[in-house]
KOLVEX-835779 format. One record per residue (C-alpha): residue in one letter; residue number from 1; x, y, z. Coordinates in steps of 0.2 Angstrom, whole numbers, always signed. Layout:
// residues N
["A" NUM [X Y Z]]
...
//
This chain:
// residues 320
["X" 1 [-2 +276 +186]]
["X" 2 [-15 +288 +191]]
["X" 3 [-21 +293 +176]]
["X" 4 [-20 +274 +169]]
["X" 5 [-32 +269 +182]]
["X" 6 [-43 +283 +180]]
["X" 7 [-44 +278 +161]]
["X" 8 [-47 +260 +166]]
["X" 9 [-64 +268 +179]]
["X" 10 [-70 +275 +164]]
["X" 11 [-71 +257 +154]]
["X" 12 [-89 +247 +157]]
["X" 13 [-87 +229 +162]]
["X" 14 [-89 +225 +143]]
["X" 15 [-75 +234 +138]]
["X" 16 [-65 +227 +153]]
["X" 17 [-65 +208 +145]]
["X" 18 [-60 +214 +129]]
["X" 19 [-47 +223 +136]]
["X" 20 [-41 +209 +145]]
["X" 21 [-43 +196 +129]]
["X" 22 [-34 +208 +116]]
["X" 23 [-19 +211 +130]]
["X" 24 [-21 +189 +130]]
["X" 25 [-18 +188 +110]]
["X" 26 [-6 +200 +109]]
["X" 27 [+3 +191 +124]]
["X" 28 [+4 +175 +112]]
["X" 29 [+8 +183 +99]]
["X" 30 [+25 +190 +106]]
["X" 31 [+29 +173 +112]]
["X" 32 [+24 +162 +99]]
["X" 33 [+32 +176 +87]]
["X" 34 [+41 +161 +77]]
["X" 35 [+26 +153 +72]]
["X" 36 [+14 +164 +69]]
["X" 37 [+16 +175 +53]]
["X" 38 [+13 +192 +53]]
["X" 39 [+13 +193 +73]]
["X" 40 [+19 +213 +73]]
["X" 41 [+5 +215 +63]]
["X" 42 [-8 +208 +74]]
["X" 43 [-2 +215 +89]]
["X" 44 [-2 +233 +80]]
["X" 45 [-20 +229 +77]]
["X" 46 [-24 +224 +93]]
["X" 47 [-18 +239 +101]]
["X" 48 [-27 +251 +89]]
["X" 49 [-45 +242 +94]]
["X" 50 [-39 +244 +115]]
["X" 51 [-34 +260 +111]]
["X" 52 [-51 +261 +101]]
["X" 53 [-60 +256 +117]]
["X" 54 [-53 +268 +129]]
["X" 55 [-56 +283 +117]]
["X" 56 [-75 +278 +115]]
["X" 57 [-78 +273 +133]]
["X" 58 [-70 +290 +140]]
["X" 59 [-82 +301 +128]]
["X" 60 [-94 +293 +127]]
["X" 61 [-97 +296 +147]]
["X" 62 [-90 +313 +144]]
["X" 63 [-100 +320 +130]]
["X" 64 [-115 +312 +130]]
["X" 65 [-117 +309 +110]]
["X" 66 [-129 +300 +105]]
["X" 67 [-118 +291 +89]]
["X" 68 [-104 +288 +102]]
["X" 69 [-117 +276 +114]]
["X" 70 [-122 +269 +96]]
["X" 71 [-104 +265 +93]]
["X" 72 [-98 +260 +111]]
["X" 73 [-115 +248 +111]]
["X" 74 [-113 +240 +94]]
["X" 75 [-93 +241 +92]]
["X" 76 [-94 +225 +100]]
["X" 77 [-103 +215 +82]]
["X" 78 [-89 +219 +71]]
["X" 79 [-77 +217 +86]]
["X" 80 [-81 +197 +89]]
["X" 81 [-79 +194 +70]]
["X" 82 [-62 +203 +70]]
["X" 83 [-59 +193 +85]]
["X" 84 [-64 +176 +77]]
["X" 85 [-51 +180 +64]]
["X" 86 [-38 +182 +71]]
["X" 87 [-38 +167 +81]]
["X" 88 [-39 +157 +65]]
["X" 89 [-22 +166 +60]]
["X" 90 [-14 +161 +77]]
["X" 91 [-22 +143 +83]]
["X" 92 [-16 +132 +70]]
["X" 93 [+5 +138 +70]]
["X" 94 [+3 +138 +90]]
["X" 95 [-8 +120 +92]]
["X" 96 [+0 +112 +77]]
["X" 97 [-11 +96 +84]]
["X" 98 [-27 +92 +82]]
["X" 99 [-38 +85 +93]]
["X" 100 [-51 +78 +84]]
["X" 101 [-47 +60 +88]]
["X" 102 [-46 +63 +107]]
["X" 103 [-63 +72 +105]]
["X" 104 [-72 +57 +92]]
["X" 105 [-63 +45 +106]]
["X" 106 [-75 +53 +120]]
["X" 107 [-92 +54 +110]]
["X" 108 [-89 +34 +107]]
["X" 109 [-85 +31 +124]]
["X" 110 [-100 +41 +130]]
["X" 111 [-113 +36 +117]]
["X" 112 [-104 +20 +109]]
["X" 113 [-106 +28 +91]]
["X" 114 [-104 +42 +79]]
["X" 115 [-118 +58 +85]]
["X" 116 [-117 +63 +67]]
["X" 117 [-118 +44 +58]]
["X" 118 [-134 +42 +69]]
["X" 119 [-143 +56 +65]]
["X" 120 [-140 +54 +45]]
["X" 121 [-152 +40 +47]]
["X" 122 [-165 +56 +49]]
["X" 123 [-161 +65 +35]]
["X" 124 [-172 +72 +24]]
["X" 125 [-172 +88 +13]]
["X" 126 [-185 +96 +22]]
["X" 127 [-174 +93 +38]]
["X" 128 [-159 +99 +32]]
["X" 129 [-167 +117 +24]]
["X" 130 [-176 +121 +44]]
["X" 131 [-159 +114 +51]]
["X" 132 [-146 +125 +40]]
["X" 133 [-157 +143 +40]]
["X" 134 [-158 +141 +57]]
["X" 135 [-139 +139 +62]]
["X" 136 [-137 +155 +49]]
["X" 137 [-148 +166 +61]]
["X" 138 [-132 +161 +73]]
["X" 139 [-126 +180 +73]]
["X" 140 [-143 +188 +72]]
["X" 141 [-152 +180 +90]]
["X" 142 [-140 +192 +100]]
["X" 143 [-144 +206 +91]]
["X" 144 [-162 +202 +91]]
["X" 145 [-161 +201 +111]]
["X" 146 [-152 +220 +112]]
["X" 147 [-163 +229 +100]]
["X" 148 [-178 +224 +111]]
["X" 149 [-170 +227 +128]]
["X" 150 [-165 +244 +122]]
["X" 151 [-183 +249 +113]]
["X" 152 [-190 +243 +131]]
["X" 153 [-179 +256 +138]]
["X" 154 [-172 +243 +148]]
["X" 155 [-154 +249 +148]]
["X" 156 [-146 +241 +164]]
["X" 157 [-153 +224 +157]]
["X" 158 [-144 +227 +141]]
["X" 159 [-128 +232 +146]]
["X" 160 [-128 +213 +156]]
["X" 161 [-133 +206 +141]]
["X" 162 [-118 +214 +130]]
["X" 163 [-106 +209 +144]]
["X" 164 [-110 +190 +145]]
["X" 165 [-112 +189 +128]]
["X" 166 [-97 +195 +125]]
["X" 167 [-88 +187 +139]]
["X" 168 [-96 +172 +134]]
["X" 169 [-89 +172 +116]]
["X" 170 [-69 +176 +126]]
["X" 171 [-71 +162 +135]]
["X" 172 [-75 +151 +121]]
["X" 173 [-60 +157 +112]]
["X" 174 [-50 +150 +125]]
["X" 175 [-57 +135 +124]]
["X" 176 [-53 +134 +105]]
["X" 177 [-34 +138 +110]]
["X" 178 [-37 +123 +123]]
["X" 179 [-44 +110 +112]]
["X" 180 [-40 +113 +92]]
["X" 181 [-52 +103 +81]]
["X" 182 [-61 +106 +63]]
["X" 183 [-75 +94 +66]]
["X" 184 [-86 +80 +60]]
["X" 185 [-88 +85 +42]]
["X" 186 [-69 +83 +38]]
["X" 187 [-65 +68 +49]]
["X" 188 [-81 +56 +49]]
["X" 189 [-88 +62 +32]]
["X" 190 [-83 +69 +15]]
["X" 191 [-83 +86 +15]]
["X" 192 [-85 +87 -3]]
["X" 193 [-100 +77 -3]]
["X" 194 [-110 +84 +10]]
["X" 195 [-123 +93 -4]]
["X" 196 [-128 +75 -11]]
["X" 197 [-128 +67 +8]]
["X" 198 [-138 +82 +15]]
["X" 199 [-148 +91 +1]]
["X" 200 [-157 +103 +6]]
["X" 201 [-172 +112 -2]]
["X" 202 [-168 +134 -8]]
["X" 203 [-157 +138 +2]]
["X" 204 [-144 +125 +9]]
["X" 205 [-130 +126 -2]]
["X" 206 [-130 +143 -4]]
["X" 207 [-131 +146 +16]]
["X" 208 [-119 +130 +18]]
["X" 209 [-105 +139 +8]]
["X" 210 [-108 +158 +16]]
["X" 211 [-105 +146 +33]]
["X" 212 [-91 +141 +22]]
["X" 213 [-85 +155 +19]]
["X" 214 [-82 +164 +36]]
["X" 215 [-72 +149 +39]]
["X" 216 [-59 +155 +24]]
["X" 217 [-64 +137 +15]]
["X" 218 [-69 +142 -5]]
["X" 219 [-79 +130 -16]]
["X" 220 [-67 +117 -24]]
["X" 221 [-53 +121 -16]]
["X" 222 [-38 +108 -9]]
["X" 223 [-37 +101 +7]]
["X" 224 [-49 +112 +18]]
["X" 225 [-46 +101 +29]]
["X" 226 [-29 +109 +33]]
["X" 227 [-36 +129 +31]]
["X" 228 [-54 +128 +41]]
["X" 229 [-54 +137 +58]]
["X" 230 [-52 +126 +72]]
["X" 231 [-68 +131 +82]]
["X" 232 [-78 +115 +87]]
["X" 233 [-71 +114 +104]]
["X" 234 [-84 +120 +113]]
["X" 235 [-98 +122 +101]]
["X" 236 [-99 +142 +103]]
["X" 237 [-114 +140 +93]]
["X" 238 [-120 +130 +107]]
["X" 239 [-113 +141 +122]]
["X" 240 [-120 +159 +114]]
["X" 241 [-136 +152 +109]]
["X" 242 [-141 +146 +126]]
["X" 243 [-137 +162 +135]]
["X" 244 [-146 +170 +123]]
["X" 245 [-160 +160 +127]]
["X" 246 [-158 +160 +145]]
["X" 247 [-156 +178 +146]]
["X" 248 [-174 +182 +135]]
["X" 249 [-183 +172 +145]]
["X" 250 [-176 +176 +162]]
["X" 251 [-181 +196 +156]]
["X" 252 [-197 +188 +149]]
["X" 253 [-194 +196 +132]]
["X" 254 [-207 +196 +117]]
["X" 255 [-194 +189 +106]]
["X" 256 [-191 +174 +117]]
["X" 257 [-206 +166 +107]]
["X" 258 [-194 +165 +93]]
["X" 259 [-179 +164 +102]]
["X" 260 [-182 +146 +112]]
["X" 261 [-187 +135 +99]]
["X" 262 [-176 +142 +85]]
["X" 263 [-160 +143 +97]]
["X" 264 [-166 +122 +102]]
["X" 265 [-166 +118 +83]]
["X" 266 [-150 +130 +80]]
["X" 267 [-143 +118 +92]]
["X" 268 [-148 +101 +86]]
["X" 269 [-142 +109 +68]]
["X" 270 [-123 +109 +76]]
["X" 271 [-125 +88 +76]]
["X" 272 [-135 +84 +62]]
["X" 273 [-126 +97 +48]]
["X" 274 [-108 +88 +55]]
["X" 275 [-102 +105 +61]]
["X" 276 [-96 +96 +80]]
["X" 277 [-97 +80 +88]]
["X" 278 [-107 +76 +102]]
["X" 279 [-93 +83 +117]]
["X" 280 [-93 +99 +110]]
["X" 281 [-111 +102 +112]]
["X" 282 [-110 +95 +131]]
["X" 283 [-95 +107 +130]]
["X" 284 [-103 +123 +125]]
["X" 285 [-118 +116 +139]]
["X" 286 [-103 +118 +152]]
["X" 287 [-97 +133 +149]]
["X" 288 [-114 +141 +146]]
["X" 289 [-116 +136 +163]]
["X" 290 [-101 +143 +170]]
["X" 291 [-102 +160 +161]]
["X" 292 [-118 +165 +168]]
["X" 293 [-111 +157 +186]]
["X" 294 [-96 +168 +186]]
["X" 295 [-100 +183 +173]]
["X" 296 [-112 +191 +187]]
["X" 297 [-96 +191 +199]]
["X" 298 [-85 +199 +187]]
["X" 299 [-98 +211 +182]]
["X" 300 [-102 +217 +199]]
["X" 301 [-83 +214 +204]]
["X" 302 [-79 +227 +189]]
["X" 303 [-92 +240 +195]]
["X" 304 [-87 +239 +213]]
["X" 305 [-71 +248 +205]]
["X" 306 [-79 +259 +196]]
["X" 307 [-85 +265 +210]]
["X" 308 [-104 +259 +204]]
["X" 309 [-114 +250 +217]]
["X" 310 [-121 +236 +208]]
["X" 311 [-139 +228 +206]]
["X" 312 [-150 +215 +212]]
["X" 313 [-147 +201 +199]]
["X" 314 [-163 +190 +204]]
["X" 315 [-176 +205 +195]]
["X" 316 [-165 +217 +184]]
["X" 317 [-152 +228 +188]]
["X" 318 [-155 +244 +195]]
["X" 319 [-139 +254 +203]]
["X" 320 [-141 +257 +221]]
//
């Protein structure tokens, strides 16, 4: 026990919510072994990537390598994608429902129509081509926020950053476990005729179908209805891009100039491209909101036992 909780001392607060999301997945896995396929499999996986975590985390303090910081601060890209994966192999066989109709239900109750019918009244070519390459820079606007905190030396500040990202992503995981759904542009529209509804200009159908693609959907293909990811509830999209947003302008980054206005259009993107309804985006509002609320707590919480004093969170974080 010693040892174990000497390795866990040596895991940064980042690591620590991976470490308890894998432990999470491979939890379900074991109990819903007779519904999901392959279950052994995944587990094995999972604990090759904890096991990953603790070998990077302990050298990386040890030896002071240069490609092993590189490693232990970027691991985290590929990680979230490996992660996103695996939950579409798992939350369809364990939430054989979905819950589209509960989640169309609210948006008609709240707004006494269709978010996504409205907004077609808009549409124009121009729209559609701004709209969809600014959902495609998703991925990129967190990297685009590390690679600045880190060329302005500002190290403490980027190892927040990582950690609420990241924590951020996990909790919206969960909320996908929660609440299954595949979206607007399977149950109010026709997915197959979204390029004539919403024609873009260059470089929407080609961007539209590598969006596809990460969501295992192929051109032509049967039913995608029944092979998409079920990721709508809440918008993650939503959820990462505002605390992208909050955080560049809370450390007053350079990037932030591109980072507000491109993340409020990634945002309006969601609903007018028929990716979610209009609960999700209020969703992913709400747990923005509660991940920066709670993820200082468990950052400094973490680092208390670690044995690191933490840091003023009102500036930027300095240890003690």
């Amino acid at each position: 026990m010693k040892y174990f909780l000497e390795a866990l001392k040596k895991l940064n607060p980042t690591d620590f919510v991976v470490l308890v999301f894998y432990v999470f997945l491979s939890l379900l896995n074991l109990v819903y072994y007779h519904r999901v396929e392959q279950w052994y499999l995944l587990i094995l996986a999972n604990v090759f990537l904890i096991a990953f975590i603790f070998i990077v985390s302990y050298y990386d303090e040890r030896l002071n390598s240069k490609l092993l910081r590189f490693i232990h601060n970027w691991y985290l890209i590929p990680l979230i994608f490996i992660t996103f994966k695996e939950l579409y192999m798992m939350i369809k066989p364990i939430r054989i429902v979905d819950c589209d109709q509960f989640l169309i239900s609210i948006d008609r109750w709240l707004l006494h129509t269709d978010i996504t019918v409205e907004l077609y009244k808009i549409a124009s070519p121009l729209l559609t081509e701004i709209l969809q390459i600014s959902y495609a820079t998703f991925f990129f606007l967190p990297v685009i926020l590390g690679v600045e905190l880190l060329l302005n030396k500002r190290t403490d500040e980027f190892r927040f950053a990582t950690f609420l990202i990241v924590y951020g992503f996990f909790l919206s995981f969960y909320g996908y476990f929660l609440a299954p759904a595949i979206g607007p542009r399977f149950t109010l529209h026709n997915f197959y005729s979204i390029n004539a509804d919403l024609p873009g200009l260059y470089l929407t159908n080609f961007l539209r179908d590598f969006v596809n693609a990460g969501e295992s959907l192929r051109p032509g293909m049967l039913h995608p209805e029944a092979v998409v990811q079920r990721d709508v509830f809440p918008s993650g999209h939503t959820d990462m891009t505002l605390i992208v947003m909050y955080l560049s302008y809370k450390y007053k980054l350079k990037s932030r100039y591109f980072l507000i206005p491109n993340g409020l259009l990634l945002i309006f993107s969601t609903l007018y491209l028929r990716y979610h309804y209009a609960i999700d985006v209020i969703g992913g509002i709400a747990f923005m909101i509660f991940t920066v609320w709670s993820g200082k707590h468990v950052f400094n919480t973490w680092q208390r036992f670690r044995g690191i004093k933490e840091f003023s969170y009102k500036n930027n974080f300095k240890n003690k």
